[in-house]
C-alpha positions as a Python dict, from the first residue, in 0.01 Angstrom:
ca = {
    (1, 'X'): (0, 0, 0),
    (2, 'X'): (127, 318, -111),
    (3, 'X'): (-36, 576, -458),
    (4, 'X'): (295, 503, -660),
    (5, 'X'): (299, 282, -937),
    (6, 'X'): (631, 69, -975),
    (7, 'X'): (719, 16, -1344),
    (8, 'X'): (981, -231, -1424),
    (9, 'X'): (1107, -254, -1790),
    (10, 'X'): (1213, -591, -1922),
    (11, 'X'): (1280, -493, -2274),
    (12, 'X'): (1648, -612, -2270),
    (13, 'X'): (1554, -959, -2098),
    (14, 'X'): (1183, -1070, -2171),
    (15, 'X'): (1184, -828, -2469),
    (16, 'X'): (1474, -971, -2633),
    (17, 'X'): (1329, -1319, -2609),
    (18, 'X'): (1183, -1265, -2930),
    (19, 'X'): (1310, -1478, -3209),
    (20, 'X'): (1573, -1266, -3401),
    (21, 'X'): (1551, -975, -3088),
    (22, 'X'): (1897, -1007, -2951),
    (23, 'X'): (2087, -744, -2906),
    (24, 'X'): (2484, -682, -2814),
    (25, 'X'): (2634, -467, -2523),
    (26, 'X'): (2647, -137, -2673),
    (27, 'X'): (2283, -192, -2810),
    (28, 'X'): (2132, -237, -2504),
    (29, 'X'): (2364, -15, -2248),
    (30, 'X'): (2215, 289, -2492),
    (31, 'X'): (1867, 151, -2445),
    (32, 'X'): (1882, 123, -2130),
    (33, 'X'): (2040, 547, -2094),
    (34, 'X'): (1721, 611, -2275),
    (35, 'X'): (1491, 420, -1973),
    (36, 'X'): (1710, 591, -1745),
    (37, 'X'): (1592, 912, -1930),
    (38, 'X'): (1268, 787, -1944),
    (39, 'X'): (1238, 755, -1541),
    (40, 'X'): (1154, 371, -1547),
    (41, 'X'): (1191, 255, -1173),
    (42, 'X'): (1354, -85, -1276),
    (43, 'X'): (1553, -206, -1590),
    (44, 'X'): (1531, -560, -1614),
    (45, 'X'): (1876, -556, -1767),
    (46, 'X'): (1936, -933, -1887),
    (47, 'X'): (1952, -1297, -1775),
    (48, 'X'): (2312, -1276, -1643),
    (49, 'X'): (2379, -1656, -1650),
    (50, 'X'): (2262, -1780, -1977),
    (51, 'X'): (2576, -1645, -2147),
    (52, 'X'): (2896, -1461, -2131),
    (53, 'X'): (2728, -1150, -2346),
    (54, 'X'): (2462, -1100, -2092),
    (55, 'X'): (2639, -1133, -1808),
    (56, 'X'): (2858, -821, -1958),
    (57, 'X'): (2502, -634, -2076),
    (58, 'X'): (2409, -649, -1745),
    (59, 'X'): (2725, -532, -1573),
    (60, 'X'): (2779, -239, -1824),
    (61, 'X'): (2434, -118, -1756),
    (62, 'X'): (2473, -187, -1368),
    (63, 'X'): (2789, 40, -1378),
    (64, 'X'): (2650, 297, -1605),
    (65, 'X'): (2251, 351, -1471),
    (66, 'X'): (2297, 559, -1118),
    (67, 'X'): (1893, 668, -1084),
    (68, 'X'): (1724, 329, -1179),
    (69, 'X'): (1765, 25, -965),
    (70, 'X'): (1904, -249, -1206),
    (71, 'X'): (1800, -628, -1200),
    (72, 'X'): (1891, -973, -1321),
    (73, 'X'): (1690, -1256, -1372),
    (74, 'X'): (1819, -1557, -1212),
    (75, 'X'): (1662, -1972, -1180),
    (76, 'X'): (1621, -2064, -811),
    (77, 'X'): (1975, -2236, -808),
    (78, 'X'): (2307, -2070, -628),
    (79, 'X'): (2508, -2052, -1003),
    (80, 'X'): (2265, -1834, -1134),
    (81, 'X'): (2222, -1589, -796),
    (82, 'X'): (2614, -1549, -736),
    (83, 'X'): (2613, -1474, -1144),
    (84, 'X'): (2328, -1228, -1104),
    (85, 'X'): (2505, -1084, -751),
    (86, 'X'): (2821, -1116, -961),
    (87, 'X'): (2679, -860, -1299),
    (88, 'X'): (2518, -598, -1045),
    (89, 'X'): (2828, -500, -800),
    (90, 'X'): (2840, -174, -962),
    (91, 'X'): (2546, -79, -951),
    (92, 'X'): (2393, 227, -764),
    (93, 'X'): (2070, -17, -689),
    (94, 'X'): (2049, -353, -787),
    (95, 'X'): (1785, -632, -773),
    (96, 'X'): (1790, -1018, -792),
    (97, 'X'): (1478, -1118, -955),
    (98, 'X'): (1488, -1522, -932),
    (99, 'X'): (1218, -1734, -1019),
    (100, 'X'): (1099, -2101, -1051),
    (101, 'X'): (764, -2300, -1203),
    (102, 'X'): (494, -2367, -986),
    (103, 'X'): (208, -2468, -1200),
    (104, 'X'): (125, -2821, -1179),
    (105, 'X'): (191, -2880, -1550),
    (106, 'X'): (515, -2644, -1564),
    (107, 'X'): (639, -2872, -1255),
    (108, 'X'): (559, -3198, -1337),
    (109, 'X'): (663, -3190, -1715),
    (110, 'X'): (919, -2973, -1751),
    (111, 'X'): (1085, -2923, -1414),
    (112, 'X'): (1010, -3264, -1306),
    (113, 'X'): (1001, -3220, -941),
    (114, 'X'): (749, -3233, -703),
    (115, 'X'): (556, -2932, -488),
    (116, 'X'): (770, -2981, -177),
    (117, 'X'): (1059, -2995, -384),
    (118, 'X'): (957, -2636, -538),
    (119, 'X'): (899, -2544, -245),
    (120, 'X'): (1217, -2583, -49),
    (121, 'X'): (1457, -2490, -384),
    (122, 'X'): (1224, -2123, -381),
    (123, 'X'): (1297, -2070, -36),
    (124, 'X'): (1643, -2136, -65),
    (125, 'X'): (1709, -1956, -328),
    (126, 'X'): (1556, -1630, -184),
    (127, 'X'): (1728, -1696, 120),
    (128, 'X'): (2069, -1701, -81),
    (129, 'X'): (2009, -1424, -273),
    (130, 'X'): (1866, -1167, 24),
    (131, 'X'): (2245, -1286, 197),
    (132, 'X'): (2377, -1107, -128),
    (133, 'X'): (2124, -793, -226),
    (134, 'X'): (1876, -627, -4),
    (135, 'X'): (1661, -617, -280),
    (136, 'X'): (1465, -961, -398),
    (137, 'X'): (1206, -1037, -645),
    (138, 'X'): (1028, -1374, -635),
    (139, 'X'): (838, -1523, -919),
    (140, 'X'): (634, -1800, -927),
    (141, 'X'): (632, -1936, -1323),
    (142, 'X'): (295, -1947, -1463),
    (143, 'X'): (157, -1871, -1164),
    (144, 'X'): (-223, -1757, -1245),
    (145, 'X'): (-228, -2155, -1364),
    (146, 'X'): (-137, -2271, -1042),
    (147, 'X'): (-321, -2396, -801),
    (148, 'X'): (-388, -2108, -524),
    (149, 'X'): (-331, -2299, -202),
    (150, 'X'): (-11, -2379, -298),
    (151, 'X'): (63, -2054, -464),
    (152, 'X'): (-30, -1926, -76),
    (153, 'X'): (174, -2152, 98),
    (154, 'X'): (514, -2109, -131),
    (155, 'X'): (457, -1719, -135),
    (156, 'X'): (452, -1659, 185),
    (157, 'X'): (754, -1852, 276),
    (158, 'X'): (934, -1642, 12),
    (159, 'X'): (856, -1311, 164),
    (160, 'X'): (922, -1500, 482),
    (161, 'X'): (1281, -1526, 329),
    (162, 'X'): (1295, -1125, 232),
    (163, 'X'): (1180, -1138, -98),
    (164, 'X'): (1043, -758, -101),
    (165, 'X'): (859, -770, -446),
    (166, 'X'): (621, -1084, -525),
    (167, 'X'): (565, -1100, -892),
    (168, 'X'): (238, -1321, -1019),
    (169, 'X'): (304, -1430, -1380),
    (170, 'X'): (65, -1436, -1663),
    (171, 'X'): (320, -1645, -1812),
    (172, 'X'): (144, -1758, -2144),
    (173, 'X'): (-124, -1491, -2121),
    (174, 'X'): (-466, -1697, -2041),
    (175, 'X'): (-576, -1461, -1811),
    (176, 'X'): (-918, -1284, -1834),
    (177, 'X'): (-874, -911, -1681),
    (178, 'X'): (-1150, -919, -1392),
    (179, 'X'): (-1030, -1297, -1341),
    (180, 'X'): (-682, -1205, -1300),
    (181, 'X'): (-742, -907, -1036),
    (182, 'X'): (-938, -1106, -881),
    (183, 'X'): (-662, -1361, -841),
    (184, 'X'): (-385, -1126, -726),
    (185, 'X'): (-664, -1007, -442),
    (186, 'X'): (-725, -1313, -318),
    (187, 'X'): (-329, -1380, -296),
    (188, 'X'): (-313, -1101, -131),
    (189, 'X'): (-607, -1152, 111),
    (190, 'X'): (-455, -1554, 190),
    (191, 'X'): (-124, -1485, 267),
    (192, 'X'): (-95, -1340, 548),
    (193, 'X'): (294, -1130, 495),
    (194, 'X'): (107, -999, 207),
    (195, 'X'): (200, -704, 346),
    (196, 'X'): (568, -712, 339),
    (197, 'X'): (610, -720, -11),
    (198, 'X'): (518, -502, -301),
    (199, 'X'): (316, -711, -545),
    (200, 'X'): (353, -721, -930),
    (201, 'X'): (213, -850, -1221),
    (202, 'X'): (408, -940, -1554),
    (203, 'X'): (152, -1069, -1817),
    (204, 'X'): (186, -1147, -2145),
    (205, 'X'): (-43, -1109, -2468),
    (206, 'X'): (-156, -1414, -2650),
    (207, 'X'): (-496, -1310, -2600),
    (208, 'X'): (-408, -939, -2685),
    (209, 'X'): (-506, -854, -2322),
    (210, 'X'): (-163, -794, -2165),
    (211, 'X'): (-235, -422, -2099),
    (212, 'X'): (-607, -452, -1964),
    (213, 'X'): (-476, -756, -1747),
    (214, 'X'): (-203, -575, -1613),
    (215, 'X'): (-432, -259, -1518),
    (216, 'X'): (-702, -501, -1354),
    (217, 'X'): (-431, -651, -1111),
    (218, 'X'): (-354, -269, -1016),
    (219, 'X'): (-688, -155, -969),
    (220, 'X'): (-897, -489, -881),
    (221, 'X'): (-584, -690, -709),
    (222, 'X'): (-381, -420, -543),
    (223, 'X'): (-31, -445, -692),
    (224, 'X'): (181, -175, -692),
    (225, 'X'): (421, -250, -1026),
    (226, 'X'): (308, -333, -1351),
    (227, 'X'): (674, -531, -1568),
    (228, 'X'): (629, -387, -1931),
    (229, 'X'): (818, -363, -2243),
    (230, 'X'): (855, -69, -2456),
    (231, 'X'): (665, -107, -2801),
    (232, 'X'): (521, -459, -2614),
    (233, 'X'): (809, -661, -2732),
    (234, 'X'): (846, -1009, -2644),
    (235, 'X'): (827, -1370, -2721),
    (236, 'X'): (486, -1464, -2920),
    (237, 'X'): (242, -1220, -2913),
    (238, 'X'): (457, -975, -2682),
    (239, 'X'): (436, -860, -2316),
    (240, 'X'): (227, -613, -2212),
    (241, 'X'): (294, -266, -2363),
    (242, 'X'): (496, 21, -2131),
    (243, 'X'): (329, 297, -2329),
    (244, 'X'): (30, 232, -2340),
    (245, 'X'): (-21, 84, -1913),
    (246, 'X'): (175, 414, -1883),
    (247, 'X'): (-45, 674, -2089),
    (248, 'X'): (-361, 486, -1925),
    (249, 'X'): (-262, 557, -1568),
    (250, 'X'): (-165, 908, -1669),
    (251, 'X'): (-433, 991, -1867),
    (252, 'X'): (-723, 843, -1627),
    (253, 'X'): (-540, 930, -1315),
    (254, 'X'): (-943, 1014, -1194),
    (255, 'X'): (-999, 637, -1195),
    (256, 'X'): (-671, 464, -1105),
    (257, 'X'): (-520, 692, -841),
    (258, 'X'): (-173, 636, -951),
    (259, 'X'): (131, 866, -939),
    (260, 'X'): (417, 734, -1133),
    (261, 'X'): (804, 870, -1203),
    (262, 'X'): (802, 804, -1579),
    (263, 'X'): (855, 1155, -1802),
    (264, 'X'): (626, 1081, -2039),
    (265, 'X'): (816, 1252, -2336),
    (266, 'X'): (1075, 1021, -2394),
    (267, 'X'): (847, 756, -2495),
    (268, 'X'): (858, 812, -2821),
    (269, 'X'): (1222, 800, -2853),
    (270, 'X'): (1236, 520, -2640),
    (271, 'X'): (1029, 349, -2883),
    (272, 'X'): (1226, 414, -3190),
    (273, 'X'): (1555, 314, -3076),
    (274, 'X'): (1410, -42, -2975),
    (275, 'X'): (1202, -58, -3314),
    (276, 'X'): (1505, 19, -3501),
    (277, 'X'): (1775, -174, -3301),
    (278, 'X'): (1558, -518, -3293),
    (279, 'X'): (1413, -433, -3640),
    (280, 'X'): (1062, -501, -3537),
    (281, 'X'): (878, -228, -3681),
    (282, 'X'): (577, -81, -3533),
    (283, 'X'): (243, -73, -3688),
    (284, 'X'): (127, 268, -3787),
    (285, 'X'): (-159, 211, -3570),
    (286, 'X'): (-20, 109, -3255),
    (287, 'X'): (-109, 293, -2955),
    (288, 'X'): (73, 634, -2798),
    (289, 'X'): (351, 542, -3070),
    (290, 'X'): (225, 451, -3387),
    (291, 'X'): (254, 672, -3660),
    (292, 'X'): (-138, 707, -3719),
    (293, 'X'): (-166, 720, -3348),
    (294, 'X'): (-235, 1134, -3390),
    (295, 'X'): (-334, 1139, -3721),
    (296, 'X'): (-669, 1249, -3817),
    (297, 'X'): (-819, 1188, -4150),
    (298, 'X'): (-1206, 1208, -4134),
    (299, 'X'): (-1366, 1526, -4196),
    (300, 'X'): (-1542, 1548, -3877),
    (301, 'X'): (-1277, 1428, -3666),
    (302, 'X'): (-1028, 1732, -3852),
    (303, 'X'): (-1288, 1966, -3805),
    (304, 'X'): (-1372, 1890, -3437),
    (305, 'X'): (-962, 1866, -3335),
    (306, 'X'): (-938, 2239, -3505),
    (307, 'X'): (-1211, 2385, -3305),
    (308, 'X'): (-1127, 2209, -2984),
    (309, 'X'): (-833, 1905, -2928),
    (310, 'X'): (-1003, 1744, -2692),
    (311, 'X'): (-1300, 1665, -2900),
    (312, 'X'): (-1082, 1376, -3051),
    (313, 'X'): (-836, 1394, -2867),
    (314, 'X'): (-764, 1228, -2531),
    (315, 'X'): (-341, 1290, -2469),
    (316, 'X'): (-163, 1581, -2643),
    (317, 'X'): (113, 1404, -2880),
    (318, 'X'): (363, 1640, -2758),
    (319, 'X'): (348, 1464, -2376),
    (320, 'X'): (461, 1127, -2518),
    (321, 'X'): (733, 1318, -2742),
    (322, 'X'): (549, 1371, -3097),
    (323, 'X'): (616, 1773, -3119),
    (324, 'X'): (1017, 1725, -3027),
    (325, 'X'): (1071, 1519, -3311),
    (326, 'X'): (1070, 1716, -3603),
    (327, 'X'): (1352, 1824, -3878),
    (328, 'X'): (1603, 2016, -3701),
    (329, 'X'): (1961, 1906, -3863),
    (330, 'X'): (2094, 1940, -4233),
    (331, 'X'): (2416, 1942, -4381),
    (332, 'X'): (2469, 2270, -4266),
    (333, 'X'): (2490, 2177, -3928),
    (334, 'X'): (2806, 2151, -3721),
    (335, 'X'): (2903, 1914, -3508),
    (336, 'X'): (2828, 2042, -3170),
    (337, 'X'): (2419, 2059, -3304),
    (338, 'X'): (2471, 1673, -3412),
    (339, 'X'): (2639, 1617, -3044),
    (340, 'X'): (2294, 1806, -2909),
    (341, 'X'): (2064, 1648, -3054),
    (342, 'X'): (2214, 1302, -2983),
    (343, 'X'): (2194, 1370, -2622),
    (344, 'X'): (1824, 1493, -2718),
    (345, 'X'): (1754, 1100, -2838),
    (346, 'X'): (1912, 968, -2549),
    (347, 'X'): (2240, 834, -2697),
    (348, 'X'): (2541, 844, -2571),
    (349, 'X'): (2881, 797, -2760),
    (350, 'X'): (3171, 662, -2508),
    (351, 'X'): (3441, 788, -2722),
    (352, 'X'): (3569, 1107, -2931),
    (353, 'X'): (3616, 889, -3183),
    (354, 'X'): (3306, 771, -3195),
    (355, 'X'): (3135, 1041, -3216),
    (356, 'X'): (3306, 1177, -3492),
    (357, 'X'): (3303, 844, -3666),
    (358, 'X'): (2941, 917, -3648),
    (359, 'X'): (2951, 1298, -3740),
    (360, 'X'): (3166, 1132, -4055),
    (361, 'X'): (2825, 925, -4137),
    (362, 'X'): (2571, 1168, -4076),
    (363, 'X'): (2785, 1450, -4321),
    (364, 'X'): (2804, 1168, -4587),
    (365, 'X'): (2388, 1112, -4551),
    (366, 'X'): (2365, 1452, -4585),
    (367, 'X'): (2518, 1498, -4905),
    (368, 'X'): (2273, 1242, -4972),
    (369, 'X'): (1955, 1376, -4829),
    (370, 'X'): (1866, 1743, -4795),
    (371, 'X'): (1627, 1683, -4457),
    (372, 'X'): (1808, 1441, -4166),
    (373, 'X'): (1542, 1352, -3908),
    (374, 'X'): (1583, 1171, -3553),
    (375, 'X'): (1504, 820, -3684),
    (376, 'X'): (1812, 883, -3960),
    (377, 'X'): (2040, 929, -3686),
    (378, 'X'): (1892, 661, -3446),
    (379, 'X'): (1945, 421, -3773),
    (380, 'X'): (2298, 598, -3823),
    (381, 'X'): (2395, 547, -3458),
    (382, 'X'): (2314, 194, -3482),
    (383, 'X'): (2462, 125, -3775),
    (384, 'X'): (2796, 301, -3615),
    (385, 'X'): (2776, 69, -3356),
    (386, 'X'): (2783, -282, -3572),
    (387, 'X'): (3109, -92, -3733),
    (388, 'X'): (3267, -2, -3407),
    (389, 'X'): (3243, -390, -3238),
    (390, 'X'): (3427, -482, -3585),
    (391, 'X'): (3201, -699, -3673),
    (392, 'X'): (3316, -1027, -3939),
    (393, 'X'): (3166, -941, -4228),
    (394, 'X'): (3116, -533, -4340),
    (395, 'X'): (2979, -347, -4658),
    (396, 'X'): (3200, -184, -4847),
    (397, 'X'): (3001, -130, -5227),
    (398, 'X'): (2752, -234, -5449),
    (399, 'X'): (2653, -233, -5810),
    (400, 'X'): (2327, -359, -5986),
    (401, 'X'): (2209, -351, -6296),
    (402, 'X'): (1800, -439, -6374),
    (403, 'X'): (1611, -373, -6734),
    (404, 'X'): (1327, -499, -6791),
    (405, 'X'): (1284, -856, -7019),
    (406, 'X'): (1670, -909, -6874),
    (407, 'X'): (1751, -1099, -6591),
    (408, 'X'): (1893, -844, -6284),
    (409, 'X'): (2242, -891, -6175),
    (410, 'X'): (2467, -795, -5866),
    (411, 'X'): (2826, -745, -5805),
    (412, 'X'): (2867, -658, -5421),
    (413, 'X'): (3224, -604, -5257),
    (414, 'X'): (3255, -647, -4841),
    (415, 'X'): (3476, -725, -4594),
    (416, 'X'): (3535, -1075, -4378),
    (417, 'X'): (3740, -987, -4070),
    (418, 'X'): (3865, -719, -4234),
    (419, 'X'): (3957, -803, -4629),
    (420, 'X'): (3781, -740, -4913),
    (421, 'X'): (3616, -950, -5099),
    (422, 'X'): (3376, -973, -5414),
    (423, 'X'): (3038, -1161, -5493),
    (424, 'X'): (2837, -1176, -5801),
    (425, 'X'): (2523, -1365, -5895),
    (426, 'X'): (2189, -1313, -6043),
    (427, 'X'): (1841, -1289, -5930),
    (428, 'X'): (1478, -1259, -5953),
    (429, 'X'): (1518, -889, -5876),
    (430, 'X'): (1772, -674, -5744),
    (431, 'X'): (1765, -718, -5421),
    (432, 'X'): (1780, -1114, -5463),
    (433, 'X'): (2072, -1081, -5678),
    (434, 'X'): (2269, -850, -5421),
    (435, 'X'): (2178, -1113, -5212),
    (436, 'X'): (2284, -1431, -5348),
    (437, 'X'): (2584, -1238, -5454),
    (438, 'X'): (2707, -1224, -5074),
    (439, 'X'): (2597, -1594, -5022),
    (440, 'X'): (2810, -1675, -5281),
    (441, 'X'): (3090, -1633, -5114),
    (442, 'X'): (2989, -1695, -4748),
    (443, 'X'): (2801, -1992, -4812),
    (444, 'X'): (2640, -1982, -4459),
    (445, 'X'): (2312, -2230, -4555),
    (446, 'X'): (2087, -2015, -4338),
    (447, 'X'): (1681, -1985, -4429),
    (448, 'X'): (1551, -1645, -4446),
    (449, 'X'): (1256, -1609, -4288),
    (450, 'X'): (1175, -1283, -4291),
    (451, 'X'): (1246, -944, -4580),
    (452, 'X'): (1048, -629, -4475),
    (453, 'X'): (1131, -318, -4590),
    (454, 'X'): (1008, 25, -4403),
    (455, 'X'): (1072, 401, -4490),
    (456, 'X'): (1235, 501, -4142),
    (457, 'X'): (1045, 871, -4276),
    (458, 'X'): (781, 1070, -4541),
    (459, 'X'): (858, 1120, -4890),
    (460, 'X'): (1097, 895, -5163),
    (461, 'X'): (1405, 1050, -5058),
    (462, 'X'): (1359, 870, -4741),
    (463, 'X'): (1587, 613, -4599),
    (464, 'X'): (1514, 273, -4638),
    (465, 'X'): (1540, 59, -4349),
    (466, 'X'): (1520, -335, -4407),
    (467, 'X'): (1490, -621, -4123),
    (468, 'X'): (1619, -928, -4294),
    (469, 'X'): (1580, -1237, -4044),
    (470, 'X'): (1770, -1564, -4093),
    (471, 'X'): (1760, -1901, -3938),
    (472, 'X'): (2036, -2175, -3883),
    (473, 'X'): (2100, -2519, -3708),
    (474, 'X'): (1797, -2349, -3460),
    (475, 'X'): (1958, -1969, -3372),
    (476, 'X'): (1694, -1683, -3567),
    (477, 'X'): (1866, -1363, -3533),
    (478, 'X'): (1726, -1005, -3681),
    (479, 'X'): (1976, -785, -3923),
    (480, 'X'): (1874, -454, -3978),
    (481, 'X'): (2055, -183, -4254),
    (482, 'X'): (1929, 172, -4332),
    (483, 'X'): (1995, 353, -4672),
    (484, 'X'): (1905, 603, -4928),
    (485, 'X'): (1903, 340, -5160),
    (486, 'X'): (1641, 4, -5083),
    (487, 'X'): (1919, -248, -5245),
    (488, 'X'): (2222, -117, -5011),
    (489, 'X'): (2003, -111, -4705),
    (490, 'X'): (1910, -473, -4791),
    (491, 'X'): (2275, -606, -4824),
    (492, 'X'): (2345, -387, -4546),
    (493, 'X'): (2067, -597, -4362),
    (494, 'X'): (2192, -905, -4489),
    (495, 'X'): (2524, -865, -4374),
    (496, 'X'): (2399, -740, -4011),
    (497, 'X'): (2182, -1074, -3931),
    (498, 'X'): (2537, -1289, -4080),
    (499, 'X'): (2713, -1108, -3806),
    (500, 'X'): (2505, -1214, -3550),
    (501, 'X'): (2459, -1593, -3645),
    (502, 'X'): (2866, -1612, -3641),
    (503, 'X'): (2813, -1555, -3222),
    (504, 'X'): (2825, -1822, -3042),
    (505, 'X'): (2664, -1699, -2726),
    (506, 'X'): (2446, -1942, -2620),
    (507, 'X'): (2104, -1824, -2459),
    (508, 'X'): (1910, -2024, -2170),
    (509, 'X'): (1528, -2021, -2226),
    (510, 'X'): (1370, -1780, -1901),
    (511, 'X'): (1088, -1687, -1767),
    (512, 'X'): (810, -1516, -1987),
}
């Protein structure tokens, strides 16, 4: 047992599980520079065998992160280990983080095997992957819904193996909190290497109890690293939330104990670069990070913060990164400040030529919009980055025109790998017409299931930034554009998710 609280992010694996979350390389190598910034311990980098993209994710990150260990999930099978071993040779610290079902229900209908046979594949595999990285994480699948002898007996032989971190699933998040710490105890308490391994807990919010599940297995179970997603990302209701297990072990340090790594002030960043790559925006009253999440607007609560902040207020904003985030760049400002203050937000450009491909973008938005702030250049950077993997299809210019008592119209030119071409069509608004006017021409039959549009910041001369989320033959990917102008950002959008359902990667269903 030690006073140091582990955190592992899994934003780019579990995280991206969501439907429409994917992300490419570059997206998630700068992510992961800003968890690096953030002090995480672990970056849960990617499922290195389900595909050829994530096997690259995870080896760019593994090559690039030097002060955060760096893991890869992996099934209990030798393909998937040697792939994992395979992504993380360049890293500084790297982790094998395999896993396999034990539940009765997860083994008998989906894996199909019986308990001896889990038992013997997860000691195995451990073994296999502790002959190729010192460091091993074993989890059990679903885990609080198995039955506890056996979870004793196969846990043990695991850290028997040298798996140093033993992870307990709330895999579909039916935990209660004081039920769950309880469990991990008792875990703890049967097996008797407990004491080899660092324990863990990954839970998951379908209840909307990820967080308070996570923090019982710390203070009522014992374990020693919470595995968290930044804005609680993930697969159906989420995972539990970074920020917010984070900011409660900070800010009650008198009841948990807990000394952690994590520099508190990136969070904020950290969150906006995820909300805006995936497109999933967060809710403006969302813990540590929502927009509201400072905001005052009773009476008594303003006139209580003025005479004392602690009245109302139990964390400073500035400590999770509100105060560093305000107007700072116009266009004015050289190129050097725009260099600054992306290294401020955690991004780094790889080339000269791409950062002033993105200096070229930022003095365009400028002309555009007298006041630039952070999340125009985290949507401008992002943007940059669908441009700079030359991407099949690309905006190039729009025109509309909408009366009222007339039906609206769209003429919209863009590129497919790399020549122009023109679409026009009408709709029940503008933005349907700009629409139609690219399907037109691609014809790709995908559903869209989701339009949201979200002012990236205050006032009408904001940027617009649109999530537009399509579905085809199965695949739901996210495409996310940011603009001045609401019909732009939309094709922009548009475009973005088309790009991603022409990938073929194929992704293998993992672990929640």
């Amino acid at each position: 047992m030690t006073d140091k609280l582990i955190i592992l992010d899994t934003t780019l694996r579990d995280g991206e599980q969501s439907p429409g979350a994917s992300m490419t390389r570059d997206e998630k190598l700068r992510i992961a520079r800003q968890l690096e910034r953030l002090r995480v311990d672990v970056i849960e980098a990617g499922f290195a065998a389900s595909s050829n993209g994530d096997f690259e994710a995870v080896k760019a990150i593994a090559d690039a992160i030097k002060d955060v260990t760096v893991c890869s999930l992996a099934r209990t099978n030798d393909r998937d280990i040697s792939r994992a071993a395979e992504a993380l040779k360049g890293a500084s610290s790297g982790r094998i983080h395999t896993f396999i079902a034990t539940s009765p229900l997860h083994m008998e209908k989906k894996l199909r095997m019986t308990p001896d046979q889990v038992f013997e594949q997860a000691k195995q595999s451990v073994r296999f992957a502790r002959n190729l990285v010192a460091d091993v994480e074993f989890s059990p699948e679903d885990g609080y819904r198995s039955d506890m002898d056996f979870l004793c007996r196969i846990l043990e032989a695991v850290i028997d193996e040298g798996a140093s971190t033993i992870n307990v699933p709330d895999t579909v998040g039916y935990a209660i909190p004081e039920l769950y710490g309880e469990f991990i105890r008792t875990l703890r308490e049967r097996v008797p290497n407990s004491d080899k391994a660092i324990w863990s807990v990954h839970c998951h919010n379908d209840l909307g109890m990820a967080v308070a599940n996570s923090l019982a297995g710390v203070k009522i179970g014992g374990a020693r690293q919470i595995e968290c997603t930044i804005n609680g990302l993930g697969e159906r209701a989420g995972n539990c939330s970074l920020e917010e297990v984070v900011m409660a072990v900070k800010t009650r340090r008198d009841y948990f104990g807990l000394d952690m790594r994590i520099d508190a002030k990136h969070i904020l960043a950290a969150s906006r670069m995820v909300s805006q790559t995936t497109g999933f925006v967060v809710q403006p009253n969302k813990a540590v990070v929502g927009a509201n999440a400072f905001a005052h607007a009773s009476g008594i609560h303003q006139d209580g913060v003025l005479k004392a902040r602690d009245t109302y207020e139990i964390m400073r904003a500035e400590d999770v990164g509100w105060s560093a985030n305000k107007i700072v760049l116009g266009k004015l400002s050289g190129r050097n400040a725009f260099k600054q203050r992306l290294q401020d937000l955690g991004v780094a450009m790889e080339s000269e030529a791409e950062l002033n491909a993105a200096f070229t973008r930022f003095k365009e938005l400028a002309d555009r919009k007298s006041e630039i702030f952070d999340e125009d250049i985290l949507a401008l950077v992002s943007e940059e980055s669908v441009i700079h993997d030359k991407e099949q299809f690309a905006f190039v210019s729009l025109s509309q025109h909408s009366e009222t008592g007339e039906r609206p119209s769209a003429s919209i030119v863009f590129t497919v790998a790399g020549k122009e071409v023109r679409g026009t069509a009408e709709g029940n608004g503008p933005v349907d017409a700009s629409l139609k006017a690219i399907e037109s021409h691609v014809k790709s039959g995908a559903e869209m299931v989701l339009y949201s549009v979200n002012a990236i910041s205050g006032s009408t001369e904001s940027q617009g930034e649109v999530t537009v989320r399509l579905q085809n033959s199965g695949r739901v990917v996210n495409g996310v554009g940011a603009d001045p102008d609401i019909i732009v950002a939309s094709a922009k959008a548009y475009l973005s998710a088309l790009n991603k359902l022409q990938s073929k990667a194929d992704r293998v269903a993992a672990q929640g």
